[in-house]
C-alpha positions, 0 to 999 in steps of 0.5 A: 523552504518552511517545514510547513505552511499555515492556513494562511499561506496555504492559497499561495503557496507551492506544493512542497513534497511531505510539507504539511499544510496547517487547517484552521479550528474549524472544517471551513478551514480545511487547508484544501478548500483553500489551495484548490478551491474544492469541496470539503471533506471526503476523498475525492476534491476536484472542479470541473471547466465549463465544458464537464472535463476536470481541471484536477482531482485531489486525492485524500486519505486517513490511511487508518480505514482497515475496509479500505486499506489506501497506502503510498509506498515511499519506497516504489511511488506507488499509490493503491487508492480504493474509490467511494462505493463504500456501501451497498449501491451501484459502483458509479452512482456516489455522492462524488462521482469519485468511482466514475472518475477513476473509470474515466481515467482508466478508460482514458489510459487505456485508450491513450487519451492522456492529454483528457487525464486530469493530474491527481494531487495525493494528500493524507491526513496530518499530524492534527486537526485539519492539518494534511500532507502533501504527498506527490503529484500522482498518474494513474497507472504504473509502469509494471504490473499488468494494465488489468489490475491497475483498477479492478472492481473488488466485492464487500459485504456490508448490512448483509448485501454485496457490493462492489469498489474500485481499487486503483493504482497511481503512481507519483511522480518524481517531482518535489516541489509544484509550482504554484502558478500551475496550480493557478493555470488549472483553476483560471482555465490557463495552459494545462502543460505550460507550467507544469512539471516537466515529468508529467508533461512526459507522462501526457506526451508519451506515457512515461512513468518517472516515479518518486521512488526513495531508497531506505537511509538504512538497509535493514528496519527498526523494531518500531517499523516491523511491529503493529503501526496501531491498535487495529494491527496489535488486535489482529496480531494477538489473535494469532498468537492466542490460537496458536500459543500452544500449537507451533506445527499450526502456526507453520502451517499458517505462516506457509498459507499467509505467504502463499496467499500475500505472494500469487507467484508462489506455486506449492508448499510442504510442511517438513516433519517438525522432528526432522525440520533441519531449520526449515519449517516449510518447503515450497516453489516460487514461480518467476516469469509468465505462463509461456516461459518460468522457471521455479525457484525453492524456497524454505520457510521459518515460522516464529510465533514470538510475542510482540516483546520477544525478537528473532534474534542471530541465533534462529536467523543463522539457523536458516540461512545455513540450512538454504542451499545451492538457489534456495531464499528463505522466508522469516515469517514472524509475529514478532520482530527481527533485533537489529543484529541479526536483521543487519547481518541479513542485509550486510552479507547479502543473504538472500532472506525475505523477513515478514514480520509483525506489521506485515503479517497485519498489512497482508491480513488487512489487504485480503478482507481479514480486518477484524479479529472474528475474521481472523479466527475464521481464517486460522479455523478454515486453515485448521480445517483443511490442513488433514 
């Protein structure tokens, strides 16, 4: 099967999982124009029958807005997807309808409708031009989580007014290749589920979530998987390390509230006297199970304020784990990155220690509104403000 497809090809061709699709010079040869016969640009790509109902809908994203943080996890199938109200306006009334189509299938979900579901095809952005990947055949929904929070209407700010849009969860399903004759029976009105995958005919028929989850080649990850993926992140991450170069007591402190903040199961905390610390910066409960029935399970927490050049290495790692007792985990939290030594000795010895390290600290600050290093100042001063 070829690495990649060239616009040429692009209309006939089978939809092969991570393949890129070659564009042309120019945006009227966007490669998704050609494959589905859809609009061009923006993020929502669909056609509808004549009766209004959708045929399909083709997701897009860049992966690079940080107002609108989209993101696929290769490693779950799960796909966070935010909708088209991107500025002040009425959260349905886009130029795409594309936040009314997620209401409606939502809606659908919900009510059990799957079989009025269109199937949602997620590419993202290739490696030039108008190039894109195609990234998996997508269900709206998962299988974990509560059904609530698979599309919630998030609040922005924008030009000084608040507004709100649609966060979404999809999950991809387990399916590799599509074959171009479903594609073509969607675009000629022909049999949806005749020649469709047989995982999203199980999903029509009886809701089951057959992801495309993948499991890491290597346990542990790379310095180049922990640090910031782009310049954005870097921006935010020095900001961290210019207000607290010269505070390390804040610097746990704000690691303990990032946590906590990125983490909804995490109870309460307390910081340890920094004289006395024992190879813990912090204390805290995690709470597993729901409101009828949980248990608390504790945690300690290590902070490392480390440059982006400098690495946690076996020494501070050795220094937590034997200090975790009897049911504790411990939490790495780093600006920095853990070297690969001491990062493999974690996963190889099965201890029981969550790292977060540079690239996750600036996920987690993107994914809670914090994109910008002003709002991260005033994230780092309101915690500075209500630490006494």
């Amino acid at each position: 099967m070829a690495v990649e497809f060239t616009f040429e090809e692009a209309g006939t061709a089978p939809l092969v999982v991570d393949r890129v699709y070659r564009g042309g010079p120019s945006l009227s040869m966007e490669p998704l124009h050609a494959m589905f016969q859809c609009g061009i640009g923006g993020g929502f790509r669909y056609k509808r029958r004549a009766d209004g109902s959708l045929r399909y809908v083709v997701l897009f994203t860049t992966e690079n807005d940080p107002d609108w943080p989209d993101r696929l996890d290769m490693q779950t199938g799960l796909f966070v997807y935010y909708g088209d109200n991107r500025r002040p306006g009425e959260l349905h009334e886009t130029k795409r309808r594309g936040n009314s189509i997620l209401r409606d299938a939502f809606t659908s979900l919900q009510t059990g409708e799957r079989r009025g579901i269109p199937p949602f095809f997620v590419f993202t952005r290739g490696p030039k031009g108008h190039d894109v990947v195609f990234r998996g055949l997508a269900a709206p929904g998962a299988a974990t989580g509560s059904p609530m929070e698979h599309l919630v209407a998030v609040w922005k700010i924008g030009n000084g007014q608040r507004f709100q849009n649609y966060r979404s969860l999809f999950t991809v399903l387990r399916a590799g290749t599509i074959p171009r004759r479903w594609v073509d029976d969607l675009l000629r009105d022909g049999d949806p589920l005749e020649n469709a995958p047989d995982v999203w005919r199980l999903w029509v028929s009886k809701g089951t979530y057959t992801a495309l989850s993948a499991t890491r080649s290597v346990a542990h990850r790379s310095r180049e998987e922990q640090l910031p993926r782009d310049g954005l992140q870097r921006r935010l991450i020095e900001t961290i390390l210019e207000a607290y170069k010269d505070d390390s007591v804040g610097f746990e402190r704000f690691a303990a509230e990032f946590f906590q903040m990125t983490e909804s199961n995490v109870e309460t905390y307390e910081l340890t006297r920094p004289w006395r610390d024992g190879g813990r910066d912090a204390l805290g409960l995690y709470r597993i199970g729901h409101l009828g029935d949980s248990i608390d399970v504790e945690f300690a927490l290590e902070a490392k304020c480390y440059s982006m050049g400098h690495s946690v290495g076996v020494r501070e790692v050795s220094r937590l784990i034997s200090r975790l007792r009897h049911r504790q985990f411990g939490v790495l939290v780093t600006t920095s990155y853990v070297h690969d030594q001491a990062y493999r000795e974690i996963k190889d010895d099965l201890h029981p220690v969550l790292v977060i390290c540079g690239r996750d600290i600036a996920d987690g600050l993107v994914d809670n509104g914090f994109n910008t290093p002003d709002s991260v100042q005033q994230l780092v001063a309101d915690i500075g403000r209500y630490a006494y």
